[in-house]
KEKEDREN-737727 format. One record per residue (C-alpha): x, y, z. Coordinates in steps of 0.2 Angstrom, whole numbers, padded with zeros to 4 digits, always signed. Example, Ala and Ser with C-alpha at 12.3 -4.5 7.8 and 13.67 -1.06 7.14 Angstrom:
! KEKEDREN-737727
+0062-0022+0039;+0068-0005+0036;
***
This chain:
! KEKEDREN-737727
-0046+0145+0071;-0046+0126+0070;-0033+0117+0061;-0038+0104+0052;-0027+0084+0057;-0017+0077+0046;-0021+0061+0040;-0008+0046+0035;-0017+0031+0031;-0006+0016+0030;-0014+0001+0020;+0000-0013+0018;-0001-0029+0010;+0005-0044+0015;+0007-0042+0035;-0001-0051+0046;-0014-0040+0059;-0004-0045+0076;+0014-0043+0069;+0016-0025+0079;+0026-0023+0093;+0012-0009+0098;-0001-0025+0099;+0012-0035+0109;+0019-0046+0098;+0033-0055+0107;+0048-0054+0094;+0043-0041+0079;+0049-0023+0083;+0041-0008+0072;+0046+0008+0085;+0043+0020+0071;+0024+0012+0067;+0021+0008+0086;+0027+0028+0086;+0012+0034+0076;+0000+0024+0083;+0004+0029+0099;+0001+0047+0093;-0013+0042+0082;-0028+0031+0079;-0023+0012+0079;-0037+0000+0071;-0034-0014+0084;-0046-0025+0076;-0049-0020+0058;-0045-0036+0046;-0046-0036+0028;-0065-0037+0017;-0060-0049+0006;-0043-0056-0004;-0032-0052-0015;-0025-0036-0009;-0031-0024-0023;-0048-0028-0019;-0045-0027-0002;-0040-0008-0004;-0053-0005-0014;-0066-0011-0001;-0057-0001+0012;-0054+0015-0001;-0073+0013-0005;-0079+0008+0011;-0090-0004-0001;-0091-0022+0000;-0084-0032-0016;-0099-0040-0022;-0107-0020-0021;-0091-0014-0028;-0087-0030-0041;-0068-0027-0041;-0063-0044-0038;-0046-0045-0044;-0031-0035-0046;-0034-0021-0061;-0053-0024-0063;-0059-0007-0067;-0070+0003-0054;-0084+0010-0058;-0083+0028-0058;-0099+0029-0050;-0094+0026-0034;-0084+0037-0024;-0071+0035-0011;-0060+0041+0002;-0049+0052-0007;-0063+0057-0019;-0071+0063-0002;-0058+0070+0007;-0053+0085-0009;-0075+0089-0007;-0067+0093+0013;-0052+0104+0004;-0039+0090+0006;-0026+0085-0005;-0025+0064-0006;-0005+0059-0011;-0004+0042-0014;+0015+0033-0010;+0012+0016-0016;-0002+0010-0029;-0021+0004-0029;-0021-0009-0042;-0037-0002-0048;-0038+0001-0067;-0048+0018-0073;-0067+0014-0077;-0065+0014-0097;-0082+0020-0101;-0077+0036-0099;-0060+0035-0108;-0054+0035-0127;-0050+0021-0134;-0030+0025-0138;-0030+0030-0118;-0014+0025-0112;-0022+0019-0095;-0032+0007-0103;-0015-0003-0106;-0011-0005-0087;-0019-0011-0071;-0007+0000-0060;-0019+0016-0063;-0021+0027-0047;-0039+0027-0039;-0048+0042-0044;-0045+0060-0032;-0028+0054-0027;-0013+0065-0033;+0003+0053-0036;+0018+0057-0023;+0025+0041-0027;+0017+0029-0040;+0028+0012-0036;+0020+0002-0050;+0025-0017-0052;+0043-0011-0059;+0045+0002-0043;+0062+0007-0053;+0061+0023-0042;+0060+0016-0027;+0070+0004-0029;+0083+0017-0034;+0080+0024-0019;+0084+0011-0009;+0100+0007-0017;+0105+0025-0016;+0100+0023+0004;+0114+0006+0005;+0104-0005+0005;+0111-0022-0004;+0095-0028-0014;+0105-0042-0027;+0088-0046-0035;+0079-0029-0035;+0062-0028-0034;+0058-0045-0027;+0071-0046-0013;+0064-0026-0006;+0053-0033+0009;+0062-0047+0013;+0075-0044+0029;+0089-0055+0031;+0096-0062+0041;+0079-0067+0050;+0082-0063+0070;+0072-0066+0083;+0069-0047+0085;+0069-0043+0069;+0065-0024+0064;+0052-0019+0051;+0063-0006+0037;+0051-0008+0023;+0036-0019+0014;+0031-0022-0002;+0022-0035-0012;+0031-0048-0019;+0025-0064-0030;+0038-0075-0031;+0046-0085-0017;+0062-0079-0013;+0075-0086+0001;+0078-0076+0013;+0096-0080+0017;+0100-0071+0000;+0093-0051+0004;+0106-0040+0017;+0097-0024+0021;+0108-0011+0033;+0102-0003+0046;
***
């Protein structure tokens, strides 16, 4: 009997295409993603459908394009008519988790009025189950991290910036940020 692969699909935000050590970028080192690409599938030259990043996913999530899927901006609602790749994958018996978030708001045709996930854009896209939901707060994860050691003196917004900046500097973790923030103020331990 066949076992069906395991499938981790990694969608960040905010990094630039080349900045892999496994594409041969001359100062960035990312040995644990250059690890599963080496032992999976690495999309060499898959770029992003359209900007900002919810949209993005969604075009990617969807396999549609943004004018066929109209979700233009973070938390516009999706229509619930169309499917997508974790919606998919449970028809084939898998179970999508979701570590992160989609920015897609629920389609609120179909909800009451007093639903509380009309109140939020940081709803989880349709078929997938919530491991880790790291809405804009990311309290958890950010728990997490401090728990781990790691120094993070403005929380949230200080999470994906390393410091200080080396010439091989070592990917430990990503997130979205929207606020400029000076570098020489984060210290993450290895």
């Amino acid at each position: 009997m066949t076992q069906r692969p395991n499938v981790l699909l990694i969608c960040a935000d905010q990094w630039r295409g080349d900045c892999l050590s496994a594409l041969g970028h001359p100062n960035v080192r990312t040995p644990n993603l250059d690890a599963l690409a080496a032992d999976g599938m690495l999309f060499r030259k898959h770029f992003g459908q359209c900007t900002p990043c919810g949209p993005s996913r969604t075009s990617l999530l969807t396999g549609l394009y943004l004018m066929n899927h109209r979700s233009g901006r973070n938390g516009t609602p999706l229509d619930a008519r169309h499917t997508n790749i974790a919606l998919e994958a449970r028809k084939a018996g898998y179970r999508p988790a979701l570590f992160g978030y989609t920015d897609t708001s629920a389609d609120p045709r179909d909800l009451d009025a007093n639903d509380p996930s009309l109140k939020t854009y940081e709803s989880v896209m349709p078929g997938f189950e919530a491991a880790l939901h790291l809405p804009d707060e990311m309290e958890e994860w950010i728990a997490d991290l401090l728990a781990k050691g790691y120094d993070l003196p403005g929380g949230r917004l200080m999470s994906s910036v390393p410091s200080p900046v080396s010439k091989n500097l070592t990917i430990v973790a990503s997130a979205t940020f929207r606020r400029s923030i000076r570098p020489s103020t984060v210290k993450l331990h290895s």
